[in-house]
N, C-alpha and C positions, 0 to 999 in steps of 0.2 A: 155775873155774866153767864149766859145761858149758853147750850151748843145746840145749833141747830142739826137736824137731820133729814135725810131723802132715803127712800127707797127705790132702789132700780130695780125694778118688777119684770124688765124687758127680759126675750130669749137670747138677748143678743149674747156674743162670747164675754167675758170676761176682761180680754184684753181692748174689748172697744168699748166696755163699761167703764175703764179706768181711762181710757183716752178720753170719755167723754168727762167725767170728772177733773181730767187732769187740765182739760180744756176751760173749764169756766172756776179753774183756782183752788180745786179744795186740797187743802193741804194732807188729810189721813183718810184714806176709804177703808172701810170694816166692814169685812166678806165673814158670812156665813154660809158653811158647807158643810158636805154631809158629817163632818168630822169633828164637825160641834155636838153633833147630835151624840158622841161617844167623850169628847175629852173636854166638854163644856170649854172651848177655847175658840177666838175667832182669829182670822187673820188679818194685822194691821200692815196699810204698805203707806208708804210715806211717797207724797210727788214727787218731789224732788231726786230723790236717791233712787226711786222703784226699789227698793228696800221692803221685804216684807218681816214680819217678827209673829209670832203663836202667841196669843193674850187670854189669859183665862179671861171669863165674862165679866166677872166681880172685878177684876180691877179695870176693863174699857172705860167706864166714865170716868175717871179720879186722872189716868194715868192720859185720855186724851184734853182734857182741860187744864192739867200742868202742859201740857206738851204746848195748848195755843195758848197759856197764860207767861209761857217761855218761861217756866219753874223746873221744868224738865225737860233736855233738850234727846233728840233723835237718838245721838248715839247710846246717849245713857238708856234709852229703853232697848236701843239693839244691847246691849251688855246685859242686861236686868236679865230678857226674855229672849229665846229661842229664834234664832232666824228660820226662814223659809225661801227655800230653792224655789227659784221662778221655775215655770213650766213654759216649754215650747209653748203650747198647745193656748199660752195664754197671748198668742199675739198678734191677733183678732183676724188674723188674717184666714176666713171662710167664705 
């Protein structure tokens, strides 16, 4: 079983990027930022929780196909990998 993927290309903020995802159901959005570009890591947030975690890029595919194959559940990748402090500034409100 495959994972599908989208690109949100838009200028919109970040925090109405994830409303809009959060809206039509997807379960992990996987942001890259400038901080990829130094620590080849992106940031996964999960719908549910708004939880976000630091993921090196090598393990993104393995570790979100356990997650929708439910082999590997939410908390145990918040335990594995690095949380991430939400930002004001992500709550779309501009």
């Amino acid at each position: 079983r495959g994972l599908s993927t989208k690109v949100d290309a838009s200028n919109a903020a970040i925090g109405r990027r994830y409303a809009r995802t959060d809206e039509l159901g997807v379960p992990f959005g996987i942001t890259v930022d400038f901080d990829t570009l130094t620590d080849n890591a992106v940031t996964i947030r999960e719908r549910d929780s708004m939880a976000q975690i630091r993921v090196p890029i090598a393990d993104v595919p393995r570790l979100v196909q356990r997650m929708c194959d439910e082999r590997t559940s939410w908390a145990d990748a918040c335990d594995r990998y690095p949380g991430v402090a939400s930002d004001p500034a992500e709550d779309g409100d501009d």
